[in-house]
C-alpha positions in Angstrom: 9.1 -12.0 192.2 12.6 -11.9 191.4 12.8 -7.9 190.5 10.7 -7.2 193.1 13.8 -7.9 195.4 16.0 -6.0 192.9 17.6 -9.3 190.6 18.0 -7.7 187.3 19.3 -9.7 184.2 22.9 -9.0 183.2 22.3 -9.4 180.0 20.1 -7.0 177.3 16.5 -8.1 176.8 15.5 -5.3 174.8 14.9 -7.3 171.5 12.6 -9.5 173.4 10.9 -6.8 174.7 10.7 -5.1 171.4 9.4 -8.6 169.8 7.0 -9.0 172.9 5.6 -5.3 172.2 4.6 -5.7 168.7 2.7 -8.9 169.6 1.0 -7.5 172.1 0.2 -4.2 170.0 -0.6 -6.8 167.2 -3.7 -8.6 169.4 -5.0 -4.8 171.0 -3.5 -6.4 174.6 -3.5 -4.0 177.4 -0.7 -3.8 179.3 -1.0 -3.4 183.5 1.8 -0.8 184.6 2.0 -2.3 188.5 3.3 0.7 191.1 3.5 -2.0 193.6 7.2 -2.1 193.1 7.5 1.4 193.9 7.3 0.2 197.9 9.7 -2.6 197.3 13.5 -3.1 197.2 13.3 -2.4 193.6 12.1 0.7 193.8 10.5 0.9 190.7 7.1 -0.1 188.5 6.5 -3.2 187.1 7.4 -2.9 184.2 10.4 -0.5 184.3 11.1 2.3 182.5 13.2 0.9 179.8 10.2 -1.7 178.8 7.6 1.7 179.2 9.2 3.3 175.9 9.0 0.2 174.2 5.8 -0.4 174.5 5.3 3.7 174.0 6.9 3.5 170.6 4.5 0.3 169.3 1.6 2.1 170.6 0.9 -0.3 173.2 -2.1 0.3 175.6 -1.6 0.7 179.1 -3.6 0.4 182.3 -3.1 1.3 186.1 -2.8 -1.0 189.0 -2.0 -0.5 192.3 -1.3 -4.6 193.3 -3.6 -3.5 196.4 -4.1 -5.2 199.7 -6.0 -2.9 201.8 -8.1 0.1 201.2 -5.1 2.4 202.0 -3.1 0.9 199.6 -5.9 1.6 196.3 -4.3 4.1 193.8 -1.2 3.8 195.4 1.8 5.1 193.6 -0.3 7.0 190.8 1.1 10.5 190.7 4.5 8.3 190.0 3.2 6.3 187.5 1.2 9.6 185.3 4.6 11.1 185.7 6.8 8.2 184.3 4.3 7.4 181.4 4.5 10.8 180.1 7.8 10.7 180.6 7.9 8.2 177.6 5.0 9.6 175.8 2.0 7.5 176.6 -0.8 10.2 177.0 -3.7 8.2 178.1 -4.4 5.4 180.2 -7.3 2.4 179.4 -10.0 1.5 181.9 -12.6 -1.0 182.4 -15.8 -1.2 183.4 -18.4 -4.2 182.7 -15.5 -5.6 180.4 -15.9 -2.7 178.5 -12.9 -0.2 177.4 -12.4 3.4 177.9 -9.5 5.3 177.2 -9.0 8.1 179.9 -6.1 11.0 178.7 -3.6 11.8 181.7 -3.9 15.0 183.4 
């Protein structure tokens, strides 16, 4: 909630992101990249670009949500989102279906 109305920490995080990456890449976590925040006063994904390459260069797997609250609002953002992952080399998205994992390459 508090980037969503554009508070950003003053301070560099990166080293906790970097830590925080390698965990997650550690366990297999999939990682939700939220274009919700694209219609807010930030202005931007959850998580931001900076985080993105991070978990880009630890070969973190990412998926695709749209924080949706109406049928209009479904897939929301997504040209955005294909466009910023590639952006920091991430190539393919992960889906779900029946709890099960696909990985789906970006057009």
């Amino acid at each position: 909630m508090v980037k969503k109305f554009d508070a950003r920490p003053v301070f560099g995080r990166r080293a906790a992101w970097e830590e925080l990456a390698g965990i997650l890449a550690d366990k297999g976590c999939v990682v939700e990249v939220n274009t919700s925040g694209l219609f807010h006063p930030v202005g931007q994904m959850y998580p931001g670009p900076e985080i993105l390459g991070i978990l880009a260069q630890r070969g973190v797997a990412v998926t695709l949500g749209s924080d949706a609250h109406g049928p209009d609002e479904v897939g929301r953002g997504f040209d955005a989102a294909v466009k910023a992952l590639k952006a920091v080399g991430i190539s393919e998205i992960t889906t779900f279906c029946r709890r099960k994992q696909a990985r789906v390459r970006l057009p």
